[in-house]
N, C-alpha and C positions, 0 to 999 in steps of 0.2 A: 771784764777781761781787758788788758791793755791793747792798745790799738797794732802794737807791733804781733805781738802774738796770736790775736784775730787775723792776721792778714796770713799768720801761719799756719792757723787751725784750716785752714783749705776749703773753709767756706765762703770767701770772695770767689776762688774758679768755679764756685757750682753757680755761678749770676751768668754763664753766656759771655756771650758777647759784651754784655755792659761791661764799660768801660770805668777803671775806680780811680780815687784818685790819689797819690800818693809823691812825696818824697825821693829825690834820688836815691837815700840812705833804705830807703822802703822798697825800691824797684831792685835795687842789687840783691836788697836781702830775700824776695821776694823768687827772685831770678836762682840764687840757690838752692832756693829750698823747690822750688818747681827740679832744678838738675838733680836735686838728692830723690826727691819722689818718685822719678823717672829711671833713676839706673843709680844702684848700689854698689856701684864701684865709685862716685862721686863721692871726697870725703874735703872738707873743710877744716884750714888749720893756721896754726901762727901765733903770735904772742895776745896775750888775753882774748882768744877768741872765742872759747867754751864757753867757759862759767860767768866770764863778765861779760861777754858780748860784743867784743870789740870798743878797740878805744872811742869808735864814732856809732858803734852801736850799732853796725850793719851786722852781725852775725846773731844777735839775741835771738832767743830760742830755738836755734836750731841743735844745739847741745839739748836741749826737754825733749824735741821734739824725736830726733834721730839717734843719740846715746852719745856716749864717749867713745865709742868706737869710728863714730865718722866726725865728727865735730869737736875736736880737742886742740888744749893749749899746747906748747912748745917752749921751752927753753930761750932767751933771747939772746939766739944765735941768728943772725941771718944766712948766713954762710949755711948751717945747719937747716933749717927751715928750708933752703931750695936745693939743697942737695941730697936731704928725704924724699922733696917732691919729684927729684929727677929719676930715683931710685925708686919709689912707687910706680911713677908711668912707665919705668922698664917694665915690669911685672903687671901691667895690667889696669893697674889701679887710677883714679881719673884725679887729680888734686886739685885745687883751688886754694892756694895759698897765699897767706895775704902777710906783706912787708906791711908793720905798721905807719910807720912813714914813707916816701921816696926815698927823702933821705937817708934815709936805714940802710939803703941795700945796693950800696957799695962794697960794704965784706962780702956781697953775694957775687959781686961783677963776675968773679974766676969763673964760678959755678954756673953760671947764666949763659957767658959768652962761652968762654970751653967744652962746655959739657951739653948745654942744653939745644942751644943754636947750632949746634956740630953732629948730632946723634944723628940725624937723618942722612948726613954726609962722611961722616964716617965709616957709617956702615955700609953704605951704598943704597940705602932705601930699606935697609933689611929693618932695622927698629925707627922708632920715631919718640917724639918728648911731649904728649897731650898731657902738659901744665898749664896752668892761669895763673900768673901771679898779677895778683891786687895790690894795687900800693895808692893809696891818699898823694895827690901831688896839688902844688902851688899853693900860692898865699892867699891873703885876704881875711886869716883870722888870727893876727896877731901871736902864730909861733914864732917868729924871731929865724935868728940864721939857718937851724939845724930842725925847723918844722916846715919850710915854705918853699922849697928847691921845688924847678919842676924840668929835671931833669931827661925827658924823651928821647929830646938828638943823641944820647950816651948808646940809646938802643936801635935809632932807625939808624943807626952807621954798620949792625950788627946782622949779617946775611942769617938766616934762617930764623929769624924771629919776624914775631905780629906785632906792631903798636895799636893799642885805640886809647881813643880819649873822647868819651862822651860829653856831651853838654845840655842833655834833660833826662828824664826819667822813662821816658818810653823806650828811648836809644840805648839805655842803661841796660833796661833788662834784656831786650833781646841781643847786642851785641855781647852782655854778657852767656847769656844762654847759645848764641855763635861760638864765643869762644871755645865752651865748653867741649865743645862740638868738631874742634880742631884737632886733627894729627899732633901739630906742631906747636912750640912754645907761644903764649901771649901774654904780652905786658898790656897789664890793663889797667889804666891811670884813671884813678878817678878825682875831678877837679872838688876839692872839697869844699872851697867857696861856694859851691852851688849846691852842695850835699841837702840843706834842707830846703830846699825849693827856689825858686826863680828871686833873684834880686833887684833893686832899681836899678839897671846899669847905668842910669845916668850920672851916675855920685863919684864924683873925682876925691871921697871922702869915704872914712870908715860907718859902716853900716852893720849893726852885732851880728856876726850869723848865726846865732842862738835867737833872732827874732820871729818869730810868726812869719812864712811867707804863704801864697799863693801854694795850691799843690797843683801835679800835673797830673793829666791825665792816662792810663797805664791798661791796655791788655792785662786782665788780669790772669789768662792760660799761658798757654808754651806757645810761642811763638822764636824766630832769630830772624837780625834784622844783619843782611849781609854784609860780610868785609869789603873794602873795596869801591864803597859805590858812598860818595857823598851827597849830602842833602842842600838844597838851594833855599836857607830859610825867607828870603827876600828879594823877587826877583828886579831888575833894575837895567841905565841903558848905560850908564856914562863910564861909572867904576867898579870892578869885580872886586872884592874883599876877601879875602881866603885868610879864614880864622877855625879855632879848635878849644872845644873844653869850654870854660868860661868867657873866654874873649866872644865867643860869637854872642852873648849877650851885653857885651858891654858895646861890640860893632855896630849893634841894631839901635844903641840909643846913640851913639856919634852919627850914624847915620840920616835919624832924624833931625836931630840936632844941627845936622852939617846944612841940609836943603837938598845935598847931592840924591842922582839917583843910583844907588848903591844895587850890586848885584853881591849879595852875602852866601858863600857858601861854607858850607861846615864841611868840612873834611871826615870828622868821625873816625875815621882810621888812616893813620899816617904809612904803615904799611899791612897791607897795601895800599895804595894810592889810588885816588880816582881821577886821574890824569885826566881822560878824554871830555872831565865836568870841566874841568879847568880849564884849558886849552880852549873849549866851545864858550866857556863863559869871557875869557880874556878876548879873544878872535872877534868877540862881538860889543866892548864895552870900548878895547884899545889903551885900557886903565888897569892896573893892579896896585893895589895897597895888600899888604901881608902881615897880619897880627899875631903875635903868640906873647906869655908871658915869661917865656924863659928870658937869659938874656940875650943876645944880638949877634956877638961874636961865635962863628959857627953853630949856630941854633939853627932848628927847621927851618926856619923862612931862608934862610941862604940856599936850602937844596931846592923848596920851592921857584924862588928867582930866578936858579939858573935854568932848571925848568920851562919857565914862563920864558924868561929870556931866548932859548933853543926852539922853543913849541910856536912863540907868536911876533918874533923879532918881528917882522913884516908888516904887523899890526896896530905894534905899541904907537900910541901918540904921544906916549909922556915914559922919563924914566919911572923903573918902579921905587916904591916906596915900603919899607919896612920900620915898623913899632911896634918894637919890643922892650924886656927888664931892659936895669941898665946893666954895664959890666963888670957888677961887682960884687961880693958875699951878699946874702940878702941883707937891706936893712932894718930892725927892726921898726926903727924910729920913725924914718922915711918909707912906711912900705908903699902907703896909697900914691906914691911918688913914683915907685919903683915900676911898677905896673903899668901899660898902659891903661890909660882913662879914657874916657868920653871925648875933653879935649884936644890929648895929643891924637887922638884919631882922626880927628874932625882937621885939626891943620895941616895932617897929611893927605886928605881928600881933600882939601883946597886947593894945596902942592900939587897933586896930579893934574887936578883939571884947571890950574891955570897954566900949567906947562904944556 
């Protein structure tokens, strides 16, 4: 039996507690099929998700295993795709629907912002939009312009939505199983550069992501790992790094790389925010560096800074520092360029701590 479909046949949850090891692509899909086992109103859907399994193959067999009634394809309409799943969660129904790119789901924007982020304020609290939408974001595997956007700030500027953006597989599954678990809308970005397991982040260079990596280690029952509350992957005295998605692995080899002692936190979910990590990690280093791969201008790390700037002015010993894209269509040619590296990290934790 193939290894995606043993992990569905539900005999890894009967191990306990041991812990298994798996793929981000393996914890989302994993994370599904635990929300569908659990409550049948959870149904899964989107452009090739049934019968081929998704373009990155996060949804395979969950069309065998649950029927065409919860696990089916879609038309590719984006538009259409989020405006069935906003009209499901009126009536009850729990959706998990997945843009197959980021990029893709700009025809959705009306229906997202209008519709889904407003339901609960519209009505006065009377209804609510318990959707998931999934969508593949950022580069790193040579899609070119219209495959590698990683568009977030589009949605954390948007009142009554959820951002997260994982960056391993244990965090995968349970903030996806969190989501699920939400009243209100969640944009749930998954960094696909990382989808088949942990990379060298040392590599200011391309690295296949079709390569054999390292797997992580994964709860293999129901568990959710909460909104709001970010993780401290590296703790440290000089500089706080506030990074998300893939960047927190690429942080932790500039980090080594730099000599600096870096305090690295992962955000994991952009909103909510876990402010009071940051502020206690800034308040205490007097340094911030701020990572993301979108690009620069008005992207995340701008809300961050001013943040930081408001929460620890008193503190800073140095201006902050942000590295991010550049500000321009993605390139294809230049991506490993585009992004930050290992490098341009490490010269901006120089920058701080000699300022």
């Amino acid at each position: 039996m193939p290894r995606c479909l043993r992990i569905l046949s539900g005999s890894a949850r009967n191990w306990g507690t041991e812990m298994v090891q798996m793929t981000m692509i393996e914890a989302i899909r994993d994370a599904m099929d635990v929300a569908m086992g659990r409550d049948n109103r959870v149904v899964v859907f989107g452009q090739d998700v049934g019968y081929f399994g998704g373009v990155f193959r996060c949804t395979v067999g969950l069309q065998q295993k649950y029927g065409k009634t919860r696990c089916f394809d879609t038309p590719i309409s984006e538009q259409g795709i989020v405006g069935a799943a906003i009209g499901m969660a009126s009536y009850g129904i729990k959706p998990i629907a997945e843009i197959q790119f980021a990029d893709y789901v700009y025809p959705a924007y009306d229906q997202i912002v209008s519709e889904a982020a407003r339901m609960r304020y519209r009505s006065a609290g009377d209804a609510t939009c318990p959707i998931v939408l999934r969508m593949p974001t950022g580069g790193g595997i040579y899609g070119g312009i219209t495959h590698s956007q990683s568009p977030e700030a589009l949605f954390t500027h948007i009142p009554g939505l959820k951002v997260v953006i994982p960056s391993n597989p244990q965090d995968a599954k349970g903030l996806l199983l969190q989501a699920v678990d939400e009243a209100d809308p969640v944009i749930f970005l998954e960094p696909k550069r990382i989808y088949n397991g942990p990379f060298d982040g040392h590599h200011d260079r391309p690295v296949k992501p079709w390569k054999a990596h390292p797997l992580s280690e994964v709860d293999p029952g129901h568990y959710t790992t909460p909104f709001g509350k970010a993780a401290i992957r590296r703790e440290g005295s000089e500089v706080t790094v506030l990074a998300y998605g893939t960047m927190v692995h690429v942080c932790e080899a500039a980090a080594e790389e730099s000599g600096v002692d870096v305090e690295l936190i992962d955000l994991r979910t952009l909103l909510p925010l876990d402010l009071e990590t940051i502020v206690g990690s800034v308040r205490k280093t007097g340094r911030c560096v701020i990572v993301h791969e979108a690009t620069l201008t008005s992207g995340f790390g701008a809300e961050l800074a001013a943040l930081v700037q408001a929460e620890c002015f008193y503190h800073l010993e140095a201006p902050l520092e942000r590295v991010c894209g550049w500000d321009t269509p993605y390139p294809y040619v230049h991506e490993w360029s585009y992004f930050p590296g290992p490098a341009r990290i490490a010269a901006a934790l120089t920058k701080v701590m000699e300022a």
